[in-house]
C-alpha positions, -999 to +999 in steps of 0.1 A: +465-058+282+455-092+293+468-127+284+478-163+293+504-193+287+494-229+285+532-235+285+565-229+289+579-204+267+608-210+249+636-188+259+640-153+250+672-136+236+691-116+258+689-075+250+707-046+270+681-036+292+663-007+278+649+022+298+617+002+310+634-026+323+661+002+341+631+021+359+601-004+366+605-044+371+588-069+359+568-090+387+560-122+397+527-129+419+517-162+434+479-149+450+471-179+473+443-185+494+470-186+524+500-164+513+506-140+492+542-144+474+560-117+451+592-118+427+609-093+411+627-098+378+666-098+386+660-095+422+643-128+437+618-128+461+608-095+474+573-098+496+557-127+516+527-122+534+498-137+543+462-129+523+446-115+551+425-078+546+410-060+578+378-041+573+363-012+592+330-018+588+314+010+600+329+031+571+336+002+548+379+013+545+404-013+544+426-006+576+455-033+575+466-058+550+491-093+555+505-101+586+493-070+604+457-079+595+464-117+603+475-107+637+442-090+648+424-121+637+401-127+670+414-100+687+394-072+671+363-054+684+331-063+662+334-033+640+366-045+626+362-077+603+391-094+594+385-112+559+406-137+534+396-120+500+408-153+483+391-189+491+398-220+470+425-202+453+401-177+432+385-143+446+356-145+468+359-108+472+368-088+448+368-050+458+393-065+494+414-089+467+420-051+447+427-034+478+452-060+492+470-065+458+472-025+453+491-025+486+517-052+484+526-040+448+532-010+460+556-020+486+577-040+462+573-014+430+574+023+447+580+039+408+544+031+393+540+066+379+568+062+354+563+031+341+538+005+350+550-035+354+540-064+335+529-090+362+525-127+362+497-143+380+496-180+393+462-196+394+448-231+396+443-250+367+407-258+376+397-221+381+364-207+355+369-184+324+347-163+348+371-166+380+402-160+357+394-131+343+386-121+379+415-120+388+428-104+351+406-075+363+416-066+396+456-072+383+451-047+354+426-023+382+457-021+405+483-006+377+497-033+359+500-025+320+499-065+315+488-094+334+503-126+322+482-156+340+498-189+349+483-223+358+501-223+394+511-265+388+533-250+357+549-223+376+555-243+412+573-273+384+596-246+367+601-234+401+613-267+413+640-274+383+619-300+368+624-307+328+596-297+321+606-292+286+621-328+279+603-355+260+598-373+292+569-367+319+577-354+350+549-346+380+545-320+407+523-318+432+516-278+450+496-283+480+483-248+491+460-236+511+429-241+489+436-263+460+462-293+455+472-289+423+482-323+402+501-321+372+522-343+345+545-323+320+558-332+288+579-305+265+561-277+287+527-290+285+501-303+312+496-339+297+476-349+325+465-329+355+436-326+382+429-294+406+407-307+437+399-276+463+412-290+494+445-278+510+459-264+542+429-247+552+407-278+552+434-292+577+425-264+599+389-268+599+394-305+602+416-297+635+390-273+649+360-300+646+378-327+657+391-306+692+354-292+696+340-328+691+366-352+709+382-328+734+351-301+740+372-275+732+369-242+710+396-230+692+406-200+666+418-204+632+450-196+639+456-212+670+444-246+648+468-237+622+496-236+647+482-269+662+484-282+628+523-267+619+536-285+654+514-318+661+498-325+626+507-352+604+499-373+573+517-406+586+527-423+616+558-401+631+590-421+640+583-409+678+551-403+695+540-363+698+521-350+725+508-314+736+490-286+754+457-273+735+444-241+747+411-232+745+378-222+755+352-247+768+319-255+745+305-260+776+308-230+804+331-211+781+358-209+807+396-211+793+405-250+794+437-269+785+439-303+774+464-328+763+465-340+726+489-362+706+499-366+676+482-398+665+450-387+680+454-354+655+462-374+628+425-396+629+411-358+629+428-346+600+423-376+580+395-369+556+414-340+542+446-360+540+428-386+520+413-360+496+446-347+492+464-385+487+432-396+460+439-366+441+472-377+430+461-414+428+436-403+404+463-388+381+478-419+380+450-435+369+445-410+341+481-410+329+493-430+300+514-464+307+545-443+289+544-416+315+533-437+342+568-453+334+585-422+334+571-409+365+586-438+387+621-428+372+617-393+380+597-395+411+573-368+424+583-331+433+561-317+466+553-281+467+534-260+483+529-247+518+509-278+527+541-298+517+556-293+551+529-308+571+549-340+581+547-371+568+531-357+538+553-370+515+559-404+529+522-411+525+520-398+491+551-426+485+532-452+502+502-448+481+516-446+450+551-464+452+568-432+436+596-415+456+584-380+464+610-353+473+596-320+488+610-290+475+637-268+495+618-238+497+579-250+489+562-219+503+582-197+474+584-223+445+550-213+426+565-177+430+600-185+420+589-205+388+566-173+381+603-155+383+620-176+355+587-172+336+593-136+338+625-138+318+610-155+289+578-130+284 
């Protein structure tokens, strides 16, 4: 059984719990392009791992999933692919997305013989008819009896606390690593809203050209996304940064270090930056004078894994004049809302 909320549901009446709810739990699933997050119904967060799939391509099995598979990215022999079965927050592979769902679900829900969960997906907002039921399919494929799907800006502002309910608008912004998702809610509605595919991984790939173009050196993905997580910023840091880059030489290919700071990462990340900073900006220009009002009262919420890349929020601010808070626990906050969602199916 497949279906979908727009919006928030209004509450449901509490009931003993029956014999389903005592054997299988309802789930929670926030599929990102970069992580992987899982709820349980009454028990919180229970898995967190990255969307990575490892592939044996010489017999076509799936050999590792998560972190494991993460952690033989670029270390692997050339009959072992590594892949990321999600790209732009929809599946770009559907058959690895399956295998890698079928395996965290089982980590978190060992009884699926007896009775089968109901699981809620978080998507973008932007994603196809075609790309939604995508991900419907390979949901229902791995044993769910019903996949709920969830625009992922509804879920990440229900996880944050917002009102979404209340007769005034309030605006999140999930930053991933695929999509930022832009969205204005009034009594559990998007009012106004805007998905742009860029994220975290754009911020990687902007850090790898920029090191291979300015500093001649090669890097892996991960190693840029660690480059990224300790020297990367949106805005000018209150002290100057500086680091050690490893990597290999474009050149003779010999292992090379080189010193980078902070300010020179910043000019290389900041095409992505900007994408992410006019995609809010053009919500704003979309948005009623009411809400617009309403907004600068209630500021802007900052989710998403991308929402800890410093001075993220602080350039946000500056380009919009709104205050914008960034959520305790951003990583887990689409996942979370998908939790409370949980209790109202």
């Amino acid at each position: 059984m497949i279906s979908s909320v727009g919006r928030v549901p209004p509450p449901r009446r509490q009931r003993r719990p029956g014999i389903r709810q005592a054997i299988g739990r309802d789930l929670g699933v926030d599929l990102g392009t970069a992580n992987t997050v899982i709820v349980a119904r009454g028990r919180g967060v229970v898995l967190t791992q990255p969307s990575f799939v490892a592939v044996d391509t010489q017999d076509q099995t799936y050999i590792a999933m998560g972190a494991e598979a993460k952690e033989m990215l670029g270390r692997v022999p050339p009959t072992i692919e590594v892949i990321r079965p999600m790209r732009g927050g929809v599946i770009s592979d559907f058959d690895a997305t399956q295998a890698m769902l079928r395996d965290f679900l089982q980590r978190v829900h060992r009884r699926k013989r007896l009775v089968k969960p109901r699981v809620i997906v978080c998507v973008p907002s932007g994603v196809t008819s075609v790309e939604q039921r995508a991900v419907e399919e390979a949901v229902i494929e791995v044993g769910a009896r019903k996949a709920v799907i969830v625009a992922e800006p509804l879920a990440a502002a229900v996880g944050a606390g917002l009102p979404v309910e209340g007769t005034r608008g309030c605006m999140v912004v999930d930053v991933g690593g695929g999509t930022t998702e832009v969205a204005v809610f009034v009594r559990g509605a998007i009012v106004v809203g805007r998905s742009t595919r860029v994220g975290g991984d754009d911020l990687d790939l902007a850090v790898q050209a920029h090191l291979r173009k300015h500093h001649g050196l090669q890097v892996g993905e991960r190693t840029a996304e660690r480059i990224k997580c300790v020297l990367g910023s949106a805005a000018r840091r209150p002290e100057p940064m500086v680091g050690e880059v490893v990597g290999r030489d474009v050149v003779d290919g010999r292992p090379r270090r080189a010193a980078v700071s902070d300010e020179d990462l910043r000019e290389g990340m900041s095409e992505p930056v900007h994408a992410i900073v006019d995609g809010v900006r053009a919500v704003f220009e979309l948005m009623p004078p009411e809400l617009t009002r309403d907004v600068l009262a209630t500021g802007i919420v900052l989710t998403g894994g991308t929402a800890l890349l410093a001075g993220l929020a602080e350039r946000i601010g500056e380009e919009t004049g709104v205050e914008v808070r960034v959520d305790a626990e951003p990583l887990s906050c689409v996942a979370r809302g998908a939790g409370e969602l949980l209790e109202r199916l």
